[in-house]
C-alpha positions in Angstrom: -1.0 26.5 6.6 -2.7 23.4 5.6 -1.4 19.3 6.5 2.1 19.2 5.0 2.4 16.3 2.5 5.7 14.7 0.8 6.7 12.7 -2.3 10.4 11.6 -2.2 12.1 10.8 -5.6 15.5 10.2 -6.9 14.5 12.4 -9.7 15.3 16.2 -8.9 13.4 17.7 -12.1 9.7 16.9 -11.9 7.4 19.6 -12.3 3.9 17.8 -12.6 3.0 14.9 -11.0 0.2 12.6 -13.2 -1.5 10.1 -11.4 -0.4 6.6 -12.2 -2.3 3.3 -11.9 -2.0 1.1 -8.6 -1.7 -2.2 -9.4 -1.4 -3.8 -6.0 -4.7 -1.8 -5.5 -6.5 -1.5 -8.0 -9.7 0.1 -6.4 -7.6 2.9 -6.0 -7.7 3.9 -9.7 -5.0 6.4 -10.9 -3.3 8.4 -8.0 -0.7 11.0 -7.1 0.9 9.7 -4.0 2.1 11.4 -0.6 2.7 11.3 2.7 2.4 13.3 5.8 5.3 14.4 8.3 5.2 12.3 10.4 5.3 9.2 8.3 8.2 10.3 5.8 10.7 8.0 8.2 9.5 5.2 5.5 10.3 7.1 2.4 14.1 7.9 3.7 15.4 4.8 1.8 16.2 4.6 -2.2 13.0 4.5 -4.0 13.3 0.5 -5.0 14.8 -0.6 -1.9 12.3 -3.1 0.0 11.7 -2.0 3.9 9.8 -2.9 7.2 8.5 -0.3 9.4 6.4 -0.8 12.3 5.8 1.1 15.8 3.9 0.2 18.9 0.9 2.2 19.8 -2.2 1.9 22.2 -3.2 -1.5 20.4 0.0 -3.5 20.5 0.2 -6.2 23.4 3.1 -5.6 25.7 4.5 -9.4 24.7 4.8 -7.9 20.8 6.4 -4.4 22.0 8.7 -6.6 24.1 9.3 -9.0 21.3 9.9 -6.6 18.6 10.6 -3.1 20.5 12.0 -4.4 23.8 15.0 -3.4 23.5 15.2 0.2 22.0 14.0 3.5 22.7 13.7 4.6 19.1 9.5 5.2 18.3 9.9 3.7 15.0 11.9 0.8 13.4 12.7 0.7 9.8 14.0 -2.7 8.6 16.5 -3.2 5.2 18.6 -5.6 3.6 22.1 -5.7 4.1 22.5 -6.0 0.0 20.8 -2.3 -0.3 23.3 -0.7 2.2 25.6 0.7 -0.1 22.8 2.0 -2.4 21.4 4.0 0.8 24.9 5.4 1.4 25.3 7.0 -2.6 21.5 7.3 -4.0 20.9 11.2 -4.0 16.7 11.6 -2.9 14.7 14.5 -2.9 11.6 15.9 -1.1 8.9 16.9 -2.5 6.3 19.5 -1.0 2.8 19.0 -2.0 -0.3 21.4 -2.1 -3.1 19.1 0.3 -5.7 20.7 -1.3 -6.5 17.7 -3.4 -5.6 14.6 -1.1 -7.6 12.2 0.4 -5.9 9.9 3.4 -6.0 6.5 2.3 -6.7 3.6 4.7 -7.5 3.5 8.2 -4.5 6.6 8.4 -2.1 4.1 10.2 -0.2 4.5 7.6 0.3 8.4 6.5 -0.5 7.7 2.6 -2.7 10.3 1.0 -3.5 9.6 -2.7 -4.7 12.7 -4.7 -7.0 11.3 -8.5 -5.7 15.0 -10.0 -2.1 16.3 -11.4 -0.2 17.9 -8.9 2.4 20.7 -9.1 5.1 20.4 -6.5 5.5 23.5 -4.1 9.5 23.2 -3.9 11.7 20.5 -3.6 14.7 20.1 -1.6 17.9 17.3 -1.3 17.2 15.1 1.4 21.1 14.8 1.7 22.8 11.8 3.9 19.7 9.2 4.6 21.4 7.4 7.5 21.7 11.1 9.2 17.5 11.5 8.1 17.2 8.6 9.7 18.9 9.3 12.6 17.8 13.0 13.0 14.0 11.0 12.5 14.8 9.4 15.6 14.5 6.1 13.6 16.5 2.7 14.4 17.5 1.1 11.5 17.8 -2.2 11.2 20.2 -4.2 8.7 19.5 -7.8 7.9 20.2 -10.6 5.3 16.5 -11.5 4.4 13.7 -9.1 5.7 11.5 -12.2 5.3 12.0 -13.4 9.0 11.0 -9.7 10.2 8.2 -9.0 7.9 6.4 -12.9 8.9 6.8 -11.6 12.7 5.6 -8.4 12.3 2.7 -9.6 10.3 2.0 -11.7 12.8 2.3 -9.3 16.0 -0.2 -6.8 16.9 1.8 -3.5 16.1 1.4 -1.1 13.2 3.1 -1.7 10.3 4.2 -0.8 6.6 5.8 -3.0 4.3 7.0 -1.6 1.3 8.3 -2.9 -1.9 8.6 -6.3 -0.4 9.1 -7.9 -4.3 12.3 -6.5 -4.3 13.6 -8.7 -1.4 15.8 -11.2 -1.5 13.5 -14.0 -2.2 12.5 -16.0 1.4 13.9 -19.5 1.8 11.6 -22.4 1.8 
């Protein structure tokens, strides 16, 4: 049995993936995306809704993992805004198992994100059911917050792994 890879969709009926242009990356060309097991905490959220994750690991400073972890024994964090709450609490996502054959990781592999240039036919997909119990079951702490802005400038700024993900949905930062 090979790595096992996930796309998550609110979409129950897709039986091809085509690879799509990045533009935030354009290097990238067209790609298929995915990610591995143990990085599918970040994908438990409705598709559109903005999020911070981050984690400490051998390279964070023990003033950041105090800072920003001090106070939980969760591994991972995963950041929202309060406005996408409700949507989180209805929005019906699936899981999507993917054949590895034809992924590449992407990046440093911080991350989890394999990117495959071919079509891919999902192996089987699955509800992902109740996404605060996911998270939960993950052994995530979520976090709920007004503006994700204040979170994502300190976490930029600290020296733990992160992901930010579809920050241009967030409510616009204050000046």
């Amino acid at each position: 049995m090979g790595k096992l890879l996930f796309h998550f969709s609110e979409n129950p009926n897709i039986t091809y993936f085509e690879p799509r242009p990045v533009h935030r990356e354009p290097e990238l060309g067209s790609v298929v995306w995915a990610i591995e097991a143990t990085a599918m905490y970040k994908n438990l959220l409705p598709r559109d809704c903005p999020r911070v994750t981050f984690y400490a690991d051998e390279n964070s400073s023990p003033e950041d993992v105090e800072r920003l972890l001090g106070h939980t024994t969760a591994k991972w964090i995963v950041a929202i805004e309060s406005g996408w709450l409700e949507r989180m609490r209805t929005v019906n996502l699936y899981r999507y198992h993917l054949p590895a054959k034809t992924f590449k990781l992407v990046g440093d592999g911080i991350a989890g994100y394999y990117a495959s240039h071919k079509p891919v036919e999902p192996l089987s997909v699955e509800p992902v059911g109740d996404l605060l119990k996911a998270l939960i079951d993950f052994g995530v702490e979520l976090r709920i917050t007004p503006s994700l802005w204040p979170l994502h400038k300190a976490v930029v700024n600290s020296t733990l792994p992160f992901s930010m993900i579809r920050m241009r949905n967030a409510t616009p930062p204050e000046n």
